[in-house]
N, C-alpha and C positions, 0 to 999 in steps of 0.2 A: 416894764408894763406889758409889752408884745408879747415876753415869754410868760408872763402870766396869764395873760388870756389865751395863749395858743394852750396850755397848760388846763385851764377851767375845761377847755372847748373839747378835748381829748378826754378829761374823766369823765365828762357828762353825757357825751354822746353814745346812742345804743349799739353803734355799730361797732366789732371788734378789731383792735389795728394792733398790725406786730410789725415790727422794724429786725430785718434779720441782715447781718451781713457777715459773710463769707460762711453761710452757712448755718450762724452764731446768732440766737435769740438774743437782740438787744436792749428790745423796750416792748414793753404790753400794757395795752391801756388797761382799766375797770372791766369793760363788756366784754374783751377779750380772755380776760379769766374768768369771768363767768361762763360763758358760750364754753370754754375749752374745758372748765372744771381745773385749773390750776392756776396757782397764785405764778407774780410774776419770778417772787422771789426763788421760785422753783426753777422757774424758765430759764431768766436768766445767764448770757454766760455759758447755755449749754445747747445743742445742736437738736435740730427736731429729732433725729434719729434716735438722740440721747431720753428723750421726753416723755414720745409720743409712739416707740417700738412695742413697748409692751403689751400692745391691744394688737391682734389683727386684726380687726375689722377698720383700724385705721392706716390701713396700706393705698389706699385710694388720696386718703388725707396728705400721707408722708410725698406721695411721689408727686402732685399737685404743688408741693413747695419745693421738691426735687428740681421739676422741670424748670419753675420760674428761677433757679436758682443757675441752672447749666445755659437754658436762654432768657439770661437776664435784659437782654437789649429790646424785648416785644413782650407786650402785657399778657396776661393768660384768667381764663374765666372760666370757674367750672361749677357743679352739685357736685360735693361728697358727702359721703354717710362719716358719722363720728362716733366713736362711741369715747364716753366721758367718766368710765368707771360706772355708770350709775344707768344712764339711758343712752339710746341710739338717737341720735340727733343729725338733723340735714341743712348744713350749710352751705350758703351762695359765697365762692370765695372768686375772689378778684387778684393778682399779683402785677404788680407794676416796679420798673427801677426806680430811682433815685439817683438822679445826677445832680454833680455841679460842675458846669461847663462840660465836658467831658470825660470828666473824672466820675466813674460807679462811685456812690455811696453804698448801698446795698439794696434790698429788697423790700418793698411795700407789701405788706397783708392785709386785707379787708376785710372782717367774715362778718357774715348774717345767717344768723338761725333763723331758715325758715319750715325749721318742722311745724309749729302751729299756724302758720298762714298754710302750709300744705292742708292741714286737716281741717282750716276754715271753709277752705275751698273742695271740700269732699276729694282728692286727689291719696289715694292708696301711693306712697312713693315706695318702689323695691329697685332692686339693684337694675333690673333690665330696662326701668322708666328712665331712672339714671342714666343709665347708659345712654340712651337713645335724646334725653335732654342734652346731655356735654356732646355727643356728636355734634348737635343741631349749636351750638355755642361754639365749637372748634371750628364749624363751618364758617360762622358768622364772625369768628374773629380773623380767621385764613383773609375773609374779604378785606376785613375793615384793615388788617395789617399790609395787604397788597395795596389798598387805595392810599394809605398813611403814609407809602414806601414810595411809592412810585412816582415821576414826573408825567405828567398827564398827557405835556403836547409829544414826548419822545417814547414814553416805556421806560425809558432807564430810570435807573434807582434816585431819587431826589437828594437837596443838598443836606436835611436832617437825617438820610438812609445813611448816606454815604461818610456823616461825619462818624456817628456810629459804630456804624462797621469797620469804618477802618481804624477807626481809636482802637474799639477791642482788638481788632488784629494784630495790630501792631503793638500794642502792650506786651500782648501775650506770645511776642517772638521766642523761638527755642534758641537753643544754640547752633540747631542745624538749617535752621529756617530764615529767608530771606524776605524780600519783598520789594518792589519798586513802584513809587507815586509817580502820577504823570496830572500836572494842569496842565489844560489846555485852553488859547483863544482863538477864535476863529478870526482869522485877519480880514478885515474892508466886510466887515460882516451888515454892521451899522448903515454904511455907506449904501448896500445891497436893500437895506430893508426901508431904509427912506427913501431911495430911488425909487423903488418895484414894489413898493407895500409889502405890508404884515403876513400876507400870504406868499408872497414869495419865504420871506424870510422864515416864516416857520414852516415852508418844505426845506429850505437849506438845515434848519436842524434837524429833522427828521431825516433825511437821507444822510446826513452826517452820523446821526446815532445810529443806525442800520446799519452803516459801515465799521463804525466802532464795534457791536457789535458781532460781529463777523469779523474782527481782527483778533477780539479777544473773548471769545466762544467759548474759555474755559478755564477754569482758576483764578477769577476778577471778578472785582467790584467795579462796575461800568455806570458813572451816574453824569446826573447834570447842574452844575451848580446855580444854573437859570442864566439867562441871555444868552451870551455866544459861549459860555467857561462849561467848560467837561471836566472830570476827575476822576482819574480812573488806578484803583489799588488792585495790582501784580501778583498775585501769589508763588515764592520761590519761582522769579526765573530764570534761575541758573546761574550765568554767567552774562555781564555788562555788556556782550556782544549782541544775545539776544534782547536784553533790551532797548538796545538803539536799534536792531532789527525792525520792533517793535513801532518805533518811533518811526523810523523812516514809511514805515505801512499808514501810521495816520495821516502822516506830509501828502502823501500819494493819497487817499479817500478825501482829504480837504479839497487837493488840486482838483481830482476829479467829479466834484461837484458840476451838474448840469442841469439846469432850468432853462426851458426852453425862450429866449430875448431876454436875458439876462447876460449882459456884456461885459461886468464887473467880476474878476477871476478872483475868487476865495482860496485861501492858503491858511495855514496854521503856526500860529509861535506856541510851542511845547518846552517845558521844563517837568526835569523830572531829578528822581533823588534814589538812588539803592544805600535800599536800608537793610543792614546786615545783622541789628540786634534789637529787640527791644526799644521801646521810643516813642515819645509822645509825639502823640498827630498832629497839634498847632504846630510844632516846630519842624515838623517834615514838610507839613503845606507851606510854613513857612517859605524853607530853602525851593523849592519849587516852585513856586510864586514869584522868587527874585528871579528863578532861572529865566521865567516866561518874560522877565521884563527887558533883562539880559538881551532875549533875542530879539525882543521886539524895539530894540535900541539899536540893535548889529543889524537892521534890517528884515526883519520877520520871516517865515517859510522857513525856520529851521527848528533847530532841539539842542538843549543844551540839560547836560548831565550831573547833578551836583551827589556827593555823596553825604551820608549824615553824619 
């Protein structure tokens, strides 16, 4: 019965939706072959490039599902002009992923023809209004994707950025390409922030993230998974030397935490894991998560190393 109504609710509605993955038209509702002028049975099974090349006036159209397609992990909003064999036509298109759990399904399309609400609104639309509308949309979406990403009390990337990114990463390891996770807890963190109150405790994360920060300035994904846990993905470092290097530099910024009558000394239990191939991200957080429990069993202020 669900898939019947989710089924009604998809023909009926005005708006057009297309489900693309890896590139590959897979489903298109009613309003969608209308708005586009082609049936699904055309679409299907075949790639926009394959579809939708034969017009140039639809290169604005193609590369709009391009981009959502190369950055599948952040939504994208634009106007483009279409042409549908017959008429020019201007659609509000929206693109978003489709996950389950962590795993890409593929791509969401939205479209709306809004060529006659333009001309409701006496609004002339040409290519340079266009233009200057998707700026002001790529602006507002830059925002709303930093605010989406981002942990509010640190800066660093949050724990839906960070799961994210490093799934994609890690999927999509070469043969020559490495990577190292690192969780992290901040040890007598709790203790610090009942003691000294809520503000003490969130300057200790925030001079924590600063430091992290400044350890790993370049080639990382630097986030926070909220309360005292960090998580932080490595790009290619090399060789298992430098990343206990690595490790040992966070040991050293926990230690050195200072708040001024704060007598309670903050340290870090760290696990981490080099991953050498391709690899699904629960199972890497996995082994690094024991690591951290590892230390914080053998005594805390240390790092322990697992591989995948």
């Amino acid at each position: 019965m669900r898939e019947v109504i989710q089924e009604k609710i998809l023909s009926n509605i005005s708006a057009g939706i297309l489900f693309v993955k890896n590139g590959v038209i897979q489903y298109a509702n009613p309003a969608a072959e209308k708005i586009l002028n082609k049936s699904f049975a055309e679409m299907q099974g075949n790639s926009f490039a394959e579809i939708f090349i034969e017009y140039k006036e639809n290169d604005d159209f193609n590369q709009v599902v391009l981009d959502s397609i190369v950055d599948y992990a952040n939504a994208h909003e634009n106007v483009v002009q279409y042409f549908d064999g017959k008429n020019i036509k201007y659609l509000h298109m929206k693109t978003s992923a489709l996950r389950e759990g962590m795993q890409k399904l593929g791509i969401l399309i939205l479209l709306d023809d809004i060529t006659e609400l333009m001309k409701l609104r006496g609004v002339e639309l040409d290519l340079q209004k266009i233009q200057e509308l998707n700026q002001q949309l790529r602006q507002r979406n830059q925002q709303l994707k930093i605010e989406a990403e981002t942990d509010k009390l640190t800066g660093l990337l949050n724990k839906k950025a960070m799961e994210n990114l490093c799934a994609d990463y890690l999927q999509s390891l070469t043969e020559n390409e490495t990577a190292a996770l690192y969780v992290i807890d901040l040890d007598h963190f709790k203790e610090a922030n009942d003691t000294y109150g809520h503000q003490c405790g969130d300057m200790i994360l925030q001079i924590f993230a600063n430091s992290l920060q400044e350890i790993f300035a370049e080639n990382a994904y630097v986030g926070r998974f909220g309360g005292d846990e960090f998580v932080i993905l490595l790009k290619n470092p090399g060789d298992e030397n430098f990343v206990t290097g690595k490790a040992r530099e966070i040991l050293k910024a926990a230690k050195n935490i200072f708040i001024e009558g704060m007598k309670i000394k903050i340290t870090a239990s760290i696990g981490a894991v080099n991953v050498s191939a391709a690899a699904e991200y629960e199972k890497v957080f996995a082994l690094a998560d024991k690591a951290v429990y590892f230390v914080k069993e053998n005594g805390r202020n240390n790092f322990h190393i697992n591989r995948n």
